[in-house]
N, C-alpha and C positions, 0 to 999 in steps of 0.2 A: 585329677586330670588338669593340664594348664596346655595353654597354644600359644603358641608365639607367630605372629599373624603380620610376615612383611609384606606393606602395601595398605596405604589407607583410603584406597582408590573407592569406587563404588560396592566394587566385589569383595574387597576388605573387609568394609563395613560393614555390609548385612552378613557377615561371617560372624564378626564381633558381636554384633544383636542379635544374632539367631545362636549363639553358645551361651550368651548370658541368660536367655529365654530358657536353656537344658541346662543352665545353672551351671555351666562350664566355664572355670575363670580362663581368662585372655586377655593378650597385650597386644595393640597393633602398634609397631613401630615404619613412618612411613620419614622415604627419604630429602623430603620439603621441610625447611625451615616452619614453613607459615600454608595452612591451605589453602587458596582464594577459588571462588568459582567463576575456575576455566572453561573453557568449550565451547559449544554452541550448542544447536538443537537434540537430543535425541525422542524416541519412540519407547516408552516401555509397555509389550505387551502385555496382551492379559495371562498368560501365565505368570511372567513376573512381580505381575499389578496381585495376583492371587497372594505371592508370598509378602510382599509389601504390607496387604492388608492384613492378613495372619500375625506380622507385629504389630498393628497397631498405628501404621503410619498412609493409612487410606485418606482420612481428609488433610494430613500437610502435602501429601503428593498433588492431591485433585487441586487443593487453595493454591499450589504452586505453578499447575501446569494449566493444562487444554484437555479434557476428555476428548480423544479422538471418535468422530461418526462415521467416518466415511473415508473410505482409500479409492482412489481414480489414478487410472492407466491412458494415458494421452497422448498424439502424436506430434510430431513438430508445429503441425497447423490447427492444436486445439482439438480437434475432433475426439470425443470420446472412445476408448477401446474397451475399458472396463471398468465397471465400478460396484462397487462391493459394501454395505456397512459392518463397521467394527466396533470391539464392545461391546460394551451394553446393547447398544443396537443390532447387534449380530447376534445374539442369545448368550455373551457368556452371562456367567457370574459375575463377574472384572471388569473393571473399565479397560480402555486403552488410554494411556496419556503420553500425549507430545509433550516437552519441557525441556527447558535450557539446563543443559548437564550440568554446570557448574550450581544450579539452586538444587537440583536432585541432590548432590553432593554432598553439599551445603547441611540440607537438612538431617541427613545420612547420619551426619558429623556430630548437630547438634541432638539428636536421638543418642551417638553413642554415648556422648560426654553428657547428657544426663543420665540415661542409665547404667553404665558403665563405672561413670567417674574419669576427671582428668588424666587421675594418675596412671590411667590403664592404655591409651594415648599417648607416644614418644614422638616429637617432630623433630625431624633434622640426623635421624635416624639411619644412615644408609647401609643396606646389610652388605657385606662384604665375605662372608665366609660363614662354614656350620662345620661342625664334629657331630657324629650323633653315635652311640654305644647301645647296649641293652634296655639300658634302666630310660633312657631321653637321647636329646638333641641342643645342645649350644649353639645359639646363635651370636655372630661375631659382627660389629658394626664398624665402619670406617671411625670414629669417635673414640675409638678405646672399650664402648660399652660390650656389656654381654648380656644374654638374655635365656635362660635355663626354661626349658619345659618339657612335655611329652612326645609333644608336634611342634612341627614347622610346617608352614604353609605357605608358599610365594604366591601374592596376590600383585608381585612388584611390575606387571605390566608388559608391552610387550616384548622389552628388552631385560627383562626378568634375568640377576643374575645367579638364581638358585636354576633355569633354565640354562645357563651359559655355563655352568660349573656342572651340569648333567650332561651338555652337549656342545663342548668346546668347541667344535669342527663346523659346525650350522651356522655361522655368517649372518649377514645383515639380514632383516624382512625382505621379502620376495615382492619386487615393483610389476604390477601388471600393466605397466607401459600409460594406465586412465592417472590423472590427477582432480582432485576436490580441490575448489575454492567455495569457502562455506564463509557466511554471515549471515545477522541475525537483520532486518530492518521492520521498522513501523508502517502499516501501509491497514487498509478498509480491507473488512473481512471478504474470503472470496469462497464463489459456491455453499459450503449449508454454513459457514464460520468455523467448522472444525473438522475442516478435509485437508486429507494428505494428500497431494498431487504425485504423480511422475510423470515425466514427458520428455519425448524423445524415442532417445535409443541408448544402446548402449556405449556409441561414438560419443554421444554430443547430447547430456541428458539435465534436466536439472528437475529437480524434487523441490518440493516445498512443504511448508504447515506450518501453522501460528501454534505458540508455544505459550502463550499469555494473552490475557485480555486486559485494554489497557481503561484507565476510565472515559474516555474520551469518544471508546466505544470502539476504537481501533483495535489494532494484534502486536504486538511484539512477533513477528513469523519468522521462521528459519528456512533458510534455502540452501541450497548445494546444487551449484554447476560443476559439470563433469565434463573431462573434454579427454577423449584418447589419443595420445603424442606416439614418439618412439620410443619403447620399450627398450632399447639398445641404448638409449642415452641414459650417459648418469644422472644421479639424481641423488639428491639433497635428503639427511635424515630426515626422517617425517615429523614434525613436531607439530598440536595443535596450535600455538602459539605465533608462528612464523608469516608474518605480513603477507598479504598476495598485492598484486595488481591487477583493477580490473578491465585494464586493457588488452592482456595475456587472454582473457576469455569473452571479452561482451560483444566481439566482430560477430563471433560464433552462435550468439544468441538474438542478434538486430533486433531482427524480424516474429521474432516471437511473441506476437500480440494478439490478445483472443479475446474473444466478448468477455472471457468471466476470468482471463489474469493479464496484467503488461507485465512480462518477465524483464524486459529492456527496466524498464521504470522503477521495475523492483531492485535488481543492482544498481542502480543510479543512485537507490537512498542510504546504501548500507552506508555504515558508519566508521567499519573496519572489515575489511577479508582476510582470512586463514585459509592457508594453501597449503594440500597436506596430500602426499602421494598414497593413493591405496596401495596399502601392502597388506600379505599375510604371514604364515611362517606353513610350511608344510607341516601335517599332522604327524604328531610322535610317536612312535611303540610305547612308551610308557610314560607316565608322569609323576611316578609313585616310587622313592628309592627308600624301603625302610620307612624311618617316623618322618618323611620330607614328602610332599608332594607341591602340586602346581596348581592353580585357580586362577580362572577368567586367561584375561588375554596371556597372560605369562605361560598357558597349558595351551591356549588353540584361537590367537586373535583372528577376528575374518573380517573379509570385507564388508563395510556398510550398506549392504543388501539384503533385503527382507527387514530392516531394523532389530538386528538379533544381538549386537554385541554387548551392550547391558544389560539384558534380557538374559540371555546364557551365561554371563558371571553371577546373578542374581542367583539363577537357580544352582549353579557349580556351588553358594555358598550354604544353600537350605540345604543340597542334598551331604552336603560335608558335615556338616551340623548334625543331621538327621541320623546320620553313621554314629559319630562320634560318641552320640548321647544314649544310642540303641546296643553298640560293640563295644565290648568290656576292650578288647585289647588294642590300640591304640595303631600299630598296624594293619591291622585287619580291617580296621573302618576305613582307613586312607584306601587299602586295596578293595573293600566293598563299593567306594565312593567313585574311584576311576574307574569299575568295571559298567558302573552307569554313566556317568559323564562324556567318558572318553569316544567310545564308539557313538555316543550321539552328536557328538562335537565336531567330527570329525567327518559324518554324512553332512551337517550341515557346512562344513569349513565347503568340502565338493561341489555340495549344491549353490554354492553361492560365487563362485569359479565361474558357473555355469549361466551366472546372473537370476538363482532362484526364480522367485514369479515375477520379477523384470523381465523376462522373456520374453512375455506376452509383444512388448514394446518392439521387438527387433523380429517378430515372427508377425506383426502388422506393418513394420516397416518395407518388409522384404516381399509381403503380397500384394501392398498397396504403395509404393513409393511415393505417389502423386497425392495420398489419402483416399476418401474413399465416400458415397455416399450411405452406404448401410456398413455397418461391420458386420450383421449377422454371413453377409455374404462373403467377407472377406477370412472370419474367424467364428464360427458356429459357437452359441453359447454356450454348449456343453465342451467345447476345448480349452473355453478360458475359465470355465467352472471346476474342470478339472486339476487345471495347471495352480490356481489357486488353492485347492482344498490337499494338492499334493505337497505343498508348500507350508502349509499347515500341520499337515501330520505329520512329516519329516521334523520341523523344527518346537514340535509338543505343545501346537496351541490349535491344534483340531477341537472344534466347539464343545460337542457332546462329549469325549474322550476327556478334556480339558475338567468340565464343568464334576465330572464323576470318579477322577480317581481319588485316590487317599490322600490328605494331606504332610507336608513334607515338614510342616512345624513339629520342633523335637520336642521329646518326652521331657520332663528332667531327670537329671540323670542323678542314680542313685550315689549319694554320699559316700 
């Protein structure tokens, strides 16, 4: 069994590390000269934090990031709507960690290239085309290179062109009219030091969480203002990388000053903004043609709601992995692997359309426009108990259910 694994993204890698774990060789060929850690903040849940630790890479993650305690749901004027602990403090097993994507990566990288080996690692790699017959699958790179295996697997993102070569006709990601401006700044811990804020609405929102602690005793913290424009105008490929202004968005935010955050003061310090349109892509009939399938965002990216998009490549890569090393025929795992992914991929792509348990935000906005003095009155805690815990199940990190089913770490696989 060998895999040929384009994309040496997040979801890439724990692919590569979870087949060398089932003793399955593999090559990730990704299409960057050089990796550097890009991005800004993300979230990895505790489901995903489960498979993380099942390799072996539970304290580079924790030394990296922020164990998340606590998530709060807030309205324009600070007022609490909901608040909830996460992790450990919520009974899983798993932590939750906040952490700057580009050190998650980072680390990812350097996990695969010691247990792996360099040689198994190709940069500057761009896949360009595939053949596949009985016996395998060739992969073809803009370079001239080729790469012979059993499998292919597009982990290449979410302009994936093993996605574009299955569905020529599907066009650009789908703009829901909101834009991100995301950066990272330094500022004093706020509320318990490892809470994830949201506040707002779904108009006009911005989220927060520290992603590192610095010595000094401050946060490295990440934020994302969100601002909903016109969905009829054009709009710019999405790229993390692409400069914002934040003049484009801080009118929108003035006045957002609360005993326990200055969100004004917080964009004041950032150092650099990345302006990035939320898009998705509609979910697919299949993602599985033969020895070819699709992983992470290249099969079902969503929007940055719920924090589920590394989260759900993570697991797209255990459960791929798990197939691979349990199913003799090499087929048959790809189609064992989307008949679990896909449909779960695909409620959550919906549910987060729908603004998943950001809800909460715009069903207090809409009762209480002016804010409110009790919210029990405004929204009964058993509605936002539920909207929560519904949010959870749907996206496989319900506590008890989480903490007790089998694990996804593969056998190895027989010689």
């Amino acid at each position: 069994m060998r895999v040929i694994i384009a994309g040496g993204g997040i979801g890439g890698l724990v692919l590569a590390l979870s087949l060398h774990e089932a003793g399955i060789a593999c090559e990730v060929h990704e299409q960057v000269a050089e990796i550097r850690p890009l991005g800004v903040g993300i979230n990895v849940l505790p489901h995903a934090m489960r498979e993380l630790t099942e390799l072996g890479l539970l304290e580079r993650v924790l030394a990296a990031g922020v164990a998340t305690r606590e998530l709060v749901y807030a309205n324009r004027f600070g007022q609490m709507i909901w608040s909830e602990p996460r992790g450990l403090a919520a009974g899983y097993a798993w932590p939750q960690v906040s952490i700057h994507r580009g050190r998650l990566h980072m680390l990812l990288l350097e996990a695969a290239r010691e247990r792996l080996g360099d040689g198994c690692i190709h940069l500057g790699a761009r896949l360009s085309g595939f053949e596949q017959d009985a016996s395998g699958v060739t992969a073809r790179f803009e370079d001239g290179g080729r790469a012979r295996g059993d499998v292919l697997v597009a982990a290449d993102g979410i302009h994936s062109t093993v996605r574009g070569l299955f569905h020529p006709g599907e066009g650009p990601p789908i703009w829901n009219g909101a834009v991100l401006w995301r950066a990272t700044s330094i500022a004093e811990p706020f509320l318990t030091g490892a809470t994830m804020a949201q506040i707002g609405t779904r108009d006009v929102k911005f989220v927060v969480y520290p992603i590192a602690s610095l010595p000094d005793g401050r946060m490295l913290t990440n934020w994302i203002a969100e601002r909903r424009l016109d969905p009829s105008q054009p709009w710019k490929r999405e790229d993390w990388n692409r400069p914002g202004r934040i003049e484009d968005f801080l009118p929108a935010f003035a006045d957002w000053r609360f005993p326990w955050l200055d969100v004004p003061g917080l964009i004041r310090t950032a150092e650099a903004v990345f302006e990035f349109p939320m898009v998705d892509r509609d979910p697919l009939p299949r993602w599985t043609h033969g020895r070819v399938t699709l992983l992470g965002d290249a099969a079902h990216p969503l929007y940055p709601i719920g924090s589920n998009g590394a989260s759900q490549g993570i697991l797209d890569a255990r459960t791929l992995a798990f197939k691979l090393a349990t199913i003799a025929d090499p087929a048959a795992a790809l189609d064992a692997y989307e008949a679990i992914r896909r449909p779960a991929t695909a409620a959550l792509l919906e549910a987060t359309r729908g603004d998943g348990p950001d809800v909460v935000l715009d069903i207090a906005a809409a009762r209480a426009p002016e804010g409110f003095e009790d919210i029990e009155a405004v929204m009964p805690l058993a509605e936002r108990e539920e909207i929560a815990m519904r949010y959870k199940r749907l996206a496989g990190f319900e506590p008890a259910t989480l903490n007790a089913r089998p694990s996804l770490s593969p056998p190895r696989r027989a010689a």
